[in-house]
C-alpha positions as CSV (number, residue, x, y, z in Angstrom):
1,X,245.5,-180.0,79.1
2,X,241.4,-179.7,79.6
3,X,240.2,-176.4,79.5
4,X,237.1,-176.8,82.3
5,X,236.0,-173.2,81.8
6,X,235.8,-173.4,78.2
7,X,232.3,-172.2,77.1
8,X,229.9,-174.7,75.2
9,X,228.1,-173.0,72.1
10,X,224.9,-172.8,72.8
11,X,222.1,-174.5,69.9
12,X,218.5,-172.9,69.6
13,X,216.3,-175.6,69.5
14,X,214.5,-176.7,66.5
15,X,211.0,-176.9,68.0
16,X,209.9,-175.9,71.1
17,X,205.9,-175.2,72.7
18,X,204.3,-171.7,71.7
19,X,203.9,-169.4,74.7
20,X,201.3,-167.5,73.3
21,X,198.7,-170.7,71.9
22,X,200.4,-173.7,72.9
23,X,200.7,-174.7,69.3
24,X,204.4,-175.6,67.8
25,X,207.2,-173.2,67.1
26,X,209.8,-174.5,64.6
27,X,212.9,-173.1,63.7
28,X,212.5,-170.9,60.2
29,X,214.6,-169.3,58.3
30,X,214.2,-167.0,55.2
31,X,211.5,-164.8,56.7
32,X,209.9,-161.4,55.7
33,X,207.9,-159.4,58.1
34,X,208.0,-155.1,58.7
35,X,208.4,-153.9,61.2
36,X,207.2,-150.0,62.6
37,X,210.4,-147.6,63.5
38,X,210.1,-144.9,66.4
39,X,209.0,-142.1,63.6
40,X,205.7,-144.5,62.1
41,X,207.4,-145.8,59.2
42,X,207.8,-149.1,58.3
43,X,210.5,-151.4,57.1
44,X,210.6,-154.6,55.8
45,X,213.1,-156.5,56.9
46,X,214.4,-159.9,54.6
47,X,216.3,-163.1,55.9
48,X,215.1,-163.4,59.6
49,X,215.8,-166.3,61.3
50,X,213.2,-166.9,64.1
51,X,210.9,-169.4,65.7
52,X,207.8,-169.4,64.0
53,X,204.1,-171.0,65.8
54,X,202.4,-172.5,62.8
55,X,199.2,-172.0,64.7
56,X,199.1,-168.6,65.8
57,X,201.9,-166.8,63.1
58,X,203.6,-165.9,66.7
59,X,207.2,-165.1,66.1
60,X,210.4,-165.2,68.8
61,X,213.7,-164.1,67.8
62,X,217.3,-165.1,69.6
63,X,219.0,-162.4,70.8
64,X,221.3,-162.3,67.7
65,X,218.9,-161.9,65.3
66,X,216.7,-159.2,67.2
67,X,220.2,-157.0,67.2
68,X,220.4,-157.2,64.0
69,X,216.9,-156.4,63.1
70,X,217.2,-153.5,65.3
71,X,220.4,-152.4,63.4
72,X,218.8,-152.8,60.0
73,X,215.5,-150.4,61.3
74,X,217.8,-147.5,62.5
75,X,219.7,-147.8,59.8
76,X,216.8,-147.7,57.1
77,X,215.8,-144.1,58.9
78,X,218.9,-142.6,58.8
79,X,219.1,-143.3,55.1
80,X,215.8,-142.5,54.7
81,X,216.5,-138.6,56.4
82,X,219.3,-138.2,54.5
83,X,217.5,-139.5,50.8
84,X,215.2,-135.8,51.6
Protein backbone atom coordinates (compact mmCIF):
# COMPACT_ATOMS: atom_id res chain seq x y z
CA UNK A 1 0.00 0.00 0.00
CA UNK A 2 1.37 3.69 -1.06
CA UNK A 3 1.55 5.98 1.67
CA UNK A 4 0.63 9.52 -0.43
CA UNK A 5 1.09 11.64 2.65
CA UNK A 6 4.39 10.33 3.44
CA UNK A 7 6.89 13.33 3.83
CA UNK A 8 9.92 13.59 1.44
CA UNK A 9 13.29 14.61 3.31
CA UNK A 10 14.15 17.64 2.35
CA UNK A 11 18.16 18.20 0.77
CA UNK A 12 19.86 21.71 1.28
CA UNK A 13 21.36 22.48 -1.79
CA UNK A 14 24.95 22.34 -2.47
CA UNK A 15 25.24 25.81 -4.11
CA UNK A 16 22.89 28.32 -4.42
CA UNK A 17 23.23 32.53 -5.40
CA UNK A 18 24.41 34.91 -2.44
CA UNK A 19 21.69 37.32 -1.25
CA UNK A 20 23.87 39.61 0.10
CA UNK A 21 26.67 40.05 -3.17
CA UNK A 22 25.41 37.79 -5.72
CA UNK A 23 28.55 35.87 -5.50
CA UNK A 24 28.28 31.81 -4.84
CA UNK A 25 27.30 30.09 -1.65
CA UNK A 26 28.48 26.51 -1.34
CA UNK A 27 27.68 24.09 1.18
CA UNK A 28 30.60 23.91 4.02
CA UNK A 29 31.16 22.00 6.67
CA UNK A 30 33.77 22.08 9.58
CA UNK A 31 33.41 25.78 10.27
CA UNK A 32 34.61 28.05 13.22
CA UNK A 33 33.11 31.42 13.78
CA UNK A 34 32.09 33.29 17.53
CA UNK A 35 29.51 34.34 18.02
CA UNK A 36 28.35 37.45 20.88
CA UNK A 37 25.82 36.03 23.69
CA UNK A 38 23.01 38.42 25.23
CA UNK A 39 25.60 39.39 28.24
CA UNK A 40 28.74 40.68 25.54
CA UNK A 41 30.64 37.57 25.74
CA UNK A 42 31.73 35.60 23.04
CA UNK A 43 31.80 31.99 22.14
CA UNK A 44 33.35 30.18 19.63
CA UNK A 45 31.46 27.71 18.27
CA UNK A 46 33.31 24.47 16.27
CA UNK A 47 31.71 22.13 13.47
CA UNK A 48 29.03 24.42 11.82
CA UNK A 49 27.59 23.36 8.88
CA UNK A 50 26.40 26.36 6.80
CA UNK A 51 26.34 27.96 3.30
CA UNK A 52 29.33 29.84 2.91
CA UNK A 53 29.63 33.08 -0.09
CA UNK A 54 33.20 32.74 -1.18
CA UNK A 55 33.00 36.32 -2.20
CA UNK A 56 31.58 38.19 0.59
CA UNK A 57 32.47 35.47 3.82
CA UNK A 58 28.40 35.76 4.11
CA UNK A 59 27.17 32.85 6.12
CA UNK A 60 23.36 31.15 6.17
CA UNK A 61 22.55 28.47 8.41
CA UNK A 62 19.42 25.77 8.09
CA UNK A 63 17.25 25.83 10.72
CA UNK A 64 18.92 22.76 12.33
CA UNK A 65 22.09 24.08 12.68
CA UNK A 66 21.06 27.64 13.96
CA UNK A 67 19.14 25.62 16.99
CA UNK A 68 21.92 24.15 17.73
CA UNK A 69 24.24 27.00 17.74
CA UNK A 70 21.82 28.71 19.82
CA UNK A 71 21.83 25.76 22.26
CA UNK A 72 25.57 25.62 22.50
CA UNK A 73 25.68 29.87 23.26
CA UNK A 74 23.19 29.46 26.24
CA UNK A 75 24.74 26.72 27.30
CA UNK A 76 28.39 28.16 27.32
CA UNK A 77 26.91 31.14 29.83
CA UNK A 78 25.33 29.03 32.14
CA UNK A 79 28.56 27.24 32.58
CA UNK A 80 30.40 30.15 32.48
CA UNK A 81 28.01 31.71 35.72
CA UNK A 82 28.38 28.75 37.46
CA UNK A 83 32.61 28.37 36.78
CA UNK A 84 32.51 32.04 39.33
Amino acid sequence: MLNLFKRKKKTQPKQMKCPKCGGTMTLTSGLIRTFHNYMGQEVEVTDITGMLCLDCGELMFDWNEAQRIEKYVREAVVLEDKAE
